[in-house]
C-alpha positions in Angstrom: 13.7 -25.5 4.6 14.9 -25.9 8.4 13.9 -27.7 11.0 11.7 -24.5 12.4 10.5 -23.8 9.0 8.6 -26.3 6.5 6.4 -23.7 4.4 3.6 -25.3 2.1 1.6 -23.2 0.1 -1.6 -24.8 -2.5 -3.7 -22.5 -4.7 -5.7 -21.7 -7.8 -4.9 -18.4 -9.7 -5.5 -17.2 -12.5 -2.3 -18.4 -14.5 -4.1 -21.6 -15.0 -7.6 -21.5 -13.9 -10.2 -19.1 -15.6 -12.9 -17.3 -13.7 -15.1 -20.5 -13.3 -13.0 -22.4 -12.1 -11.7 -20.3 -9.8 -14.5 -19.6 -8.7 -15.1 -23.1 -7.5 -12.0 -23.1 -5.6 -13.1 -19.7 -4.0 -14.0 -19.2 -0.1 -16.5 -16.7 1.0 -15.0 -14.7 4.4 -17.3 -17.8 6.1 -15.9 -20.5 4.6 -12.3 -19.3 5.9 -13.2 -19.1 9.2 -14.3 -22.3 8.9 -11.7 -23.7 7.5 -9.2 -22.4 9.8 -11.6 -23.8 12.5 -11.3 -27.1 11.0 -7.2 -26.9 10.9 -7.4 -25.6 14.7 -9.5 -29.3 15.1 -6.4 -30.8 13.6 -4.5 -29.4 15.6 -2.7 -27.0 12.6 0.1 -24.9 14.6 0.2 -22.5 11.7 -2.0 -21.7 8.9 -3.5 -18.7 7.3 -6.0 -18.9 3.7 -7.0 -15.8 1.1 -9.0 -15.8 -1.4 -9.7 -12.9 -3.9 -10.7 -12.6 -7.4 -7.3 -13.8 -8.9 -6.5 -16.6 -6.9 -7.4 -18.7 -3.6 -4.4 -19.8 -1.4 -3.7 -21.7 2.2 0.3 -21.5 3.6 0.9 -23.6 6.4 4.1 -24.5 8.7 5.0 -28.0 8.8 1.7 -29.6 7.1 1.8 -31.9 4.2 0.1 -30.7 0.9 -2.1 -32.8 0.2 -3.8 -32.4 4.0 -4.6 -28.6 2.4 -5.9 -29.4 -0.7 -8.3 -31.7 1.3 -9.1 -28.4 3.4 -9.3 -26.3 0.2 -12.3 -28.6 -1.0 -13.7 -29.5 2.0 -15.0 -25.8 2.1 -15.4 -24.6 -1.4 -17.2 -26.4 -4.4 -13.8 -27.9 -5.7 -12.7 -31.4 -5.9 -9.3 -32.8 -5.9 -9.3 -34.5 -9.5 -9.9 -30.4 -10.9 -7.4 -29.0 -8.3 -4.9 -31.6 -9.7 -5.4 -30.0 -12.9 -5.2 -26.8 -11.9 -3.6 -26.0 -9.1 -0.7 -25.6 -7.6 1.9 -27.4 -4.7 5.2 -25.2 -3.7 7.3 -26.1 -0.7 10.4 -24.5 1.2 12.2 -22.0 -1.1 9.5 -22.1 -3.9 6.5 -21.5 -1.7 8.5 -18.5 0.2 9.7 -17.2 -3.5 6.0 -17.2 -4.2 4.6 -15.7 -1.0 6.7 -12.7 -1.8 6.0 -12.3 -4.9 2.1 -12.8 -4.6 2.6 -10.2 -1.8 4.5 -7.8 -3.8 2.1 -7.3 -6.6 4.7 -9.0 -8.7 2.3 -12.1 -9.6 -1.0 -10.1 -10.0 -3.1 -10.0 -12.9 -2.0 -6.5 -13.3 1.7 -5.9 -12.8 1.7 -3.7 -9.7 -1.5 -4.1 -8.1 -1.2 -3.6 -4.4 -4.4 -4.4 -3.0 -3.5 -7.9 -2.2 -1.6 -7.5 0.4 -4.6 -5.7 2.4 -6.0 -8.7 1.9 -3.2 -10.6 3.0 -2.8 -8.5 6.2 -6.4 -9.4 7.1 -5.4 -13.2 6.3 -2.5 -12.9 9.1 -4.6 -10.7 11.7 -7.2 -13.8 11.2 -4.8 -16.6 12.2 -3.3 -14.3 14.9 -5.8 -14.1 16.8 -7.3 -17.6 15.9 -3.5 -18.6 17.6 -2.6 -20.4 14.4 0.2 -18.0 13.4 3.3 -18.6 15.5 6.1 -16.4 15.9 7.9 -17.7 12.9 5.3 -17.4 10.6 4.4 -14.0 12.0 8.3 -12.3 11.2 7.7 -13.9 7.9 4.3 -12.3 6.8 5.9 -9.2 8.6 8.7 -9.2 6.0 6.4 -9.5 2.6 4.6 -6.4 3.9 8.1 -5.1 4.3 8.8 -5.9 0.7 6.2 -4.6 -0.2 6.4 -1.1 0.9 9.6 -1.1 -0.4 8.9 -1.7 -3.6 5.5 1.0 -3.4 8.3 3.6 -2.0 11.5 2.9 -4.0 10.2 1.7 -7.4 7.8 3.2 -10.3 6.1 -0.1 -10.5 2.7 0.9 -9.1 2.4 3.6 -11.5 -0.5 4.0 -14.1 -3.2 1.3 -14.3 -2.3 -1.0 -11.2 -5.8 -2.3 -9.9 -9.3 -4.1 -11.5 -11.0 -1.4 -9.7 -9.1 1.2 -11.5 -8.8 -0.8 -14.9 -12.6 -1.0 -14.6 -12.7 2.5 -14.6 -10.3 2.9 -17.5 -12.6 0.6 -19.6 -15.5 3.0 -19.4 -13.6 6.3 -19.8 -11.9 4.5 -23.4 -15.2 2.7 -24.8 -18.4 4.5 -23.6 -18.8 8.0 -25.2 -19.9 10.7 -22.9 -19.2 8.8 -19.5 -19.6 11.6 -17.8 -23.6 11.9 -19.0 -24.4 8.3 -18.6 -26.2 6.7 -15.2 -23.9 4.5 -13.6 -25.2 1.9 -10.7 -22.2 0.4 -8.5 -23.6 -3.0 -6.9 -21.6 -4.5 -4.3 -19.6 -2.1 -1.6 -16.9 -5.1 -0.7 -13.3 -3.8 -1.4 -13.4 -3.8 -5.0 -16.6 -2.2 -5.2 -15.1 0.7 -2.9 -12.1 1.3 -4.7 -14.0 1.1 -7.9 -16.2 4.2 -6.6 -13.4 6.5 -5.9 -11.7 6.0 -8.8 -15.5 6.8 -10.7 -15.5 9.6 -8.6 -11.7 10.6 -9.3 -12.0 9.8 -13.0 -15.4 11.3 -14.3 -17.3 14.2 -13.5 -20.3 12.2 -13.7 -23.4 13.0 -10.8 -25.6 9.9 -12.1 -23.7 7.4 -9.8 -25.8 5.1 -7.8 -24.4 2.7 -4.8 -26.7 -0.5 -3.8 -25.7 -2.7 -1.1 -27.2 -5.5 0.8 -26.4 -3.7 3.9 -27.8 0.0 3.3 -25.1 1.7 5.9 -22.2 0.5 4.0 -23.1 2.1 0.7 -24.2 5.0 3.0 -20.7 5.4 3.9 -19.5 5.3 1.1 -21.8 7.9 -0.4 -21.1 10.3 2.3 -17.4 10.5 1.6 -18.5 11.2 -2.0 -22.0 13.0 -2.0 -23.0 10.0 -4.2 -27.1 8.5 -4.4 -28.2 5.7 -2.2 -31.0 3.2 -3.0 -32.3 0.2 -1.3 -31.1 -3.1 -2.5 -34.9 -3.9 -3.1 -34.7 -1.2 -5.4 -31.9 -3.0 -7.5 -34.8 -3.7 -10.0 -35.8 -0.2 -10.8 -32.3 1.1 -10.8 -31.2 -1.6 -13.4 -33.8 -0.3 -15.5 -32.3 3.1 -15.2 -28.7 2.3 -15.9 -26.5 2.8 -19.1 -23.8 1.2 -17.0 -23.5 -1.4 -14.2 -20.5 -2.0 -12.2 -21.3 -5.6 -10.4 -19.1 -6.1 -7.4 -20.7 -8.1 -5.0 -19.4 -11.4 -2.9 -22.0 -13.6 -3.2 -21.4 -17.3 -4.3 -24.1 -17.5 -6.9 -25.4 -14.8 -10.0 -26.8 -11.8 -8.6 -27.8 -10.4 -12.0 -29.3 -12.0 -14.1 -31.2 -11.9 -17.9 -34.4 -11.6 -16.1 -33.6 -8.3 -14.4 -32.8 -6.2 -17.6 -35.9 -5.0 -19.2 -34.6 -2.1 -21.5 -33.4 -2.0 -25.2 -30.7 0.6 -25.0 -27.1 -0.4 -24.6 -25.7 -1.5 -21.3 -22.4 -2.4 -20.5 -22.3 -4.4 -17.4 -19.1 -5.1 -15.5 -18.7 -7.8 -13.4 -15.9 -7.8 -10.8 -16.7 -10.5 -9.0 -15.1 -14.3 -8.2 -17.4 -16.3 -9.0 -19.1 -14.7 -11.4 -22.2 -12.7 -9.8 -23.4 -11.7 -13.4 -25.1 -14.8 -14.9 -24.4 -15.8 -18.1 -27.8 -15.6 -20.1 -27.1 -12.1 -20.3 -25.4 -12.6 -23.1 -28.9 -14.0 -24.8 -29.4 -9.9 -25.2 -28.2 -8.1 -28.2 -27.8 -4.7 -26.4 -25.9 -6.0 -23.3 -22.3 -6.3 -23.3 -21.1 -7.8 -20.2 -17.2 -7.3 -19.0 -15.5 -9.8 -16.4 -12.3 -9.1 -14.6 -10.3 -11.8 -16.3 -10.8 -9.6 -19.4 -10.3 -6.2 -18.0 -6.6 -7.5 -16.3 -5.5 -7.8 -20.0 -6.7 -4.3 -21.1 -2.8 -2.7 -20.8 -2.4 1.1 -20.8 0.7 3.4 -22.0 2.6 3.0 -18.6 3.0 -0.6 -18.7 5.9 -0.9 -20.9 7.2 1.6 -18.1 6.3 -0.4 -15.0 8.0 -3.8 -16.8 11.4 -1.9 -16.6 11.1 -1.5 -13.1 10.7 -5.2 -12.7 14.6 -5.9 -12.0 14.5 -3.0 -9.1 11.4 -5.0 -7.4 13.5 -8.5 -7.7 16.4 -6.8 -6.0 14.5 -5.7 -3.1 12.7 -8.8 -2.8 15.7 -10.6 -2.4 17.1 -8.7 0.2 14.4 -8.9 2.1 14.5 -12.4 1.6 17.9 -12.8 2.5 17.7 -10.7 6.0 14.5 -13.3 6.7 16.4 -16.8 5.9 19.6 -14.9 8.4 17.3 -14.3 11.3 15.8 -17.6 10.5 19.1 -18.9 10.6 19.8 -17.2 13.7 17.1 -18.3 15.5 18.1 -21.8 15.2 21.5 -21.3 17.2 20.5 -18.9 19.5 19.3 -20.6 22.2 22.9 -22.8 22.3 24.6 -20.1 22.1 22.9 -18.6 24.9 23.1 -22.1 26.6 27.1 -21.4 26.4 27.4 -18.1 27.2 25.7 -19.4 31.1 27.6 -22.2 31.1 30.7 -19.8 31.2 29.2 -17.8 33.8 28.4 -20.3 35.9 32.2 -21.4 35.4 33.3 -17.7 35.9 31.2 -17.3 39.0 32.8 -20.9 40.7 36.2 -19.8 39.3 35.9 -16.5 41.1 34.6 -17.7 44.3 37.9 -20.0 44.8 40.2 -17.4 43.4 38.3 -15.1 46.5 39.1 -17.6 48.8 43.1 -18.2 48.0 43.1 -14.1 48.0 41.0 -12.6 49.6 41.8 -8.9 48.5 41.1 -10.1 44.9 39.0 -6.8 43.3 35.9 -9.2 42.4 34.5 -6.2 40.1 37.6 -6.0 37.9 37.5 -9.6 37.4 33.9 -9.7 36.6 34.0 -7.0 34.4 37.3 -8.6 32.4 35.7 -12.2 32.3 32.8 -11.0 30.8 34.4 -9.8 28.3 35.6 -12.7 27.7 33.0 -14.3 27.1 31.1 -12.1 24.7 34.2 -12.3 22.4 34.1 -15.9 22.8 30.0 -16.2 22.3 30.7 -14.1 19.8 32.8 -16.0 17.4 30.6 -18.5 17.6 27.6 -17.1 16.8 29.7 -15.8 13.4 31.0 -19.1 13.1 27.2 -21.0 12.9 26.4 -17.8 11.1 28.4 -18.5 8.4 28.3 -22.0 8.2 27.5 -23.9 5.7 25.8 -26.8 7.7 23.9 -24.8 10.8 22.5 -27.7 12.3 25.8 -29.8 12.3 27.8 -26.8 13.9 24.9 -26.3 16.3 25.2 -29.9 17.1 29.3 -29.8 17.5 28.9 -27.3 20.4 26.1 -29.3 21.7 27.9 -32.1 22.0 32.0 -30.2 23.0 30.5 -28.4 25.8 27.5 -30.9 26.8 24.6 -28.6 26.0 21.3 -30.7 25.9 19.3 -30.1 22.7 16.3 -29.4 22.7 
């Protein structure tokens, strides 16, 4: 892209890969630490990875591809023959198209759905303060989240169903009769599983909700804010027993429900929001189970999304302007420091110029002459800033003034 910028970007989404393999390709909050560890040992200058339950990427500044693929399955179950399958290699303009638009909500499962770019803020805090996102890199992340309030602020294209957690919540409310009468347990107080409790909460009037977490104080938290019931995760069990529905939205990299835990013959619906799949399977071996990923519940649409697709044009717009002001201070950046090279050069000119002109006459008003040369040169600094501005080969214009006023490059 320039010689500051080379942006990579290699992933799995859900355009091409379906939840399992996805969730090969997937890296626990563990496994991108260590990963990022392992580009620090390389000596990476700037990287940051993400991984959620629609897709798993790495971006990286002037890093060839294929080094993070080898990363990507170094620390999750994949392999490079699968990720050749189904993944994906963008560089310069295509990976920085896509960046925005992952960011935006514009290349989400559902159209609109904003939580990724929480989880892309937490992505760049990571690599800040691991020292693996430079400054570049930094104004770049800093101008998706940019686009992306933009479009939340100016555009009607988070309206309506714009989130699993929420679609989740639609699901029950259009197929389960009663909802508001039936025991609901929430497994899993991660993101998703928090968002997908206060849209129950929002949604139903239903006081039969139970939270389970591995860590008690979470859920805890969590049911505070709501006046919702707590149990024990070794009480998962009984409570599965109990429940007409189960929301499954836990992190963990292998089933944690399985055919063995249900022991009851009414119908459950059981909804798992989870990448991998924490809901295992056999479950399907049971005649009165019926068991709900998140692949299917991003195609459920709802009356607004005919609505939102209008507003599709508006996001692109912004997205592009946003863009646009990026690749100028990007483009900026690169001349800068000759131009500020040229602007001392002439001061250091003006200040010997003055001194003889001091000498010849010694009444000379230095102050006035200061004041009117300096003037000077900001017009003349100026005009070439505009000039490398608006040229159409930076680098060679760059490399004229280098080389007309003998400015060393650096």
């Amino acid at each position: 892209m320039t010689d500051q910028l080379s942006l990579s970007c290699i992933g799995v989404s859900y355009k091409k890969a379906d939840v399992s393999s996805r969730g090969q390709f997937s890296l626990s909050l563990r496994a991108q630490q260590k990963l990022l560890e392992a580009a620090q040992a390389r000596q990476i200058q700037s990287i940051t990875v993400h991984s959620t339950c629609n897709r798993t990427e790495i971006y990286a500044n002037g890093t060839e591809t294929k080094e993070l693929v080898e990363l990507l399955c170094a620390f999750s179950q994949g392999n490079p023959d699968v990720f050749s399958k189904i993944g994906y290699v963008l560089k310069d303009e295509d990976a920085l198209n896509h960046l925005f638009r992952v960011g935006t909500g514009m290349d989400s499962q559902i159209l609109g759905d904003f939580e990724i770019i929480a989880q892309l803020k937490k992505s760049f805090i990571r690599s800040k303060k691991m020292r693996l996102l430079d400054s570049i890199f930094e104004r770049l992340f800093n101008s998706v989240i940019q686009a992306s309030k933009r479009i939340k602020n100016e555009t009607q294209i988070s309206s309506g169903t714009t989130s699993v957690s929420y679609a989740s919540v639609r699901y029950i409310l259009d197929h389960i009769d009663n909802p508001d009468q039936k025991n609901i347990l929430l497994f899993g107080m991660g993101k998703i599983g928090r968002n997908t409790c206060e849209n129950l909460v929002k949604h139903t009037r239903n006081d039969h909700i139970v939270l389970i977490n591995r860590t008690r104080k979470r859920a805890e938290k969590m049911a505070g804010k709501f006046k919702l019931i707590v149990k024990d995760y070794a009480d998962l069990p009984v409570e599965i027993r109990k429940a007409d529905i189960i929301i499954v939205a836990t992190g963990a990299e292998k089933p944690t429900l399985s055919k063995s835990l249900i022991h009851t013959e009414s119908p459950l619906l059981v909804l798992d929001l989870s990448i991998p799949k924490n809901v295992d399977d056999d479950v399907l071996d049971l005649p009165n189970v019926t068991r709900i990923h998140i692949d299917e519940l991003s195609r459920i649409t709802d009356n607004t999304l005919a609505e939102r697709q209008k507003e599709i044009p508006k996001a692109e717009v912004i997205i592009d302007e946003v863009v646009e002001e990026f690749i100028d201070w990007l483009g900026t950046r690169s001349f800068a420091p000759t131009v500020q090279a040229l602007k001392q050069m002439m001061e250091k000119l003006e200040q010997q110029a003055l001194a003889q002109h001091q000498k010849k006459h010694p009444h000379l008003k230095s102050e006035e002459a200061t004041l009117l040369s300096q003037h000077l040169i900001q017009k003349i600094t100026n005009r070439v800033a505009n000039h490398m501005r608006n040229s159409d080969n930076t680098a060679e214009s760059v490399k004229t003034i280098q080389d007309v006023f003998n400015i060393p490059s650096k």
